[in-house]
N, C-alpha and C positions, 0 to 999 in steps of 0.2 A: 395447539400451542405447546412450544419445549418445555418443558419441566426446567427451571431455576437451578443455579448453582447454588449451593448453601454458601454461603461466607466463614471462611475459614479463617479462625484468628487464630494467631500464633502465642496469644495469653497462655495458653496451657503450657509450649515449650519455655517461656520465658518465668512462670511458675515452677517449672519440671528443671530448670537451670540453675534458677533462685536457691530451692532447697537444696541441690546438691552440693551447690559450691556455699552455703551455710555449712552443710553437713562435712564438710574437707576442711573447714576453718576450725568449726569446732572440737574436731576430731584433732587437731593439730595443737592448738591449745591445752586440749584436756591432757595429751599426752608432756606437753612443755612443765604445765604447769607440776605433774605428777613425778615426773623425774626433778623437779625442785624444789621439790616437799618431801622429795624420798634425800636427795643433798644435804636440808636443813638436817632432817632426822639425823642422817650418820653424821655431822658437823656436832650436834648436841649430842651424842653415844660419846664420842668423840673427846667432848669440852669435860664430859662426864667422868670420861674416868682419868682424863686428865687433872682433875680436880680431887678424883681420891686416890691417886699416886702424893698427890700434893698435902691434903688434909683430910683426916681419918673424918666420921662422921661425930663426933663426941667434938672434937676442935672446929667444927665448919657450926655449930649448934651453938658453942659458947660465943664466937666470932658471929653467930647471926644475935645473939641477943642483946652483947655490946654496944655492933655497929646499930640494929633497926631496934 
């Protein structure tokens, strides 16, 4: 009697797929998200010293205690 084919499923490549194209989403993301948190940053560096061209720290101190 011939010895059996085993049954071959293709779960492992479709496993083996899964993760990669996870792993290219999330790689893609991480990077989106990273260069728009490095944007905020220089936007706030930015608002920053536009705000002490504008009002020294002694007047932004009196004008916070005023307003809040």
């Amino acid at each position: 009697m011939p010895a059996g084919k085993r049954h071959q499923s293709s779960s492992v490549l479709y496993t083996l797929v899964l993760f990669v194209g996870l792993f290219i989403i999330s790689s893609v993301l991480a990077v989106v998200f990273y260069t728009k948190s490095e944007d905020f940053k220089d936007r706030v560096a930015r608002l920053d010293t536009l705000i002490d061209e504008l009002a020294s720290a002694d007047e932004r101190l009196k004008l916070g205690s005023l307003v809040g």
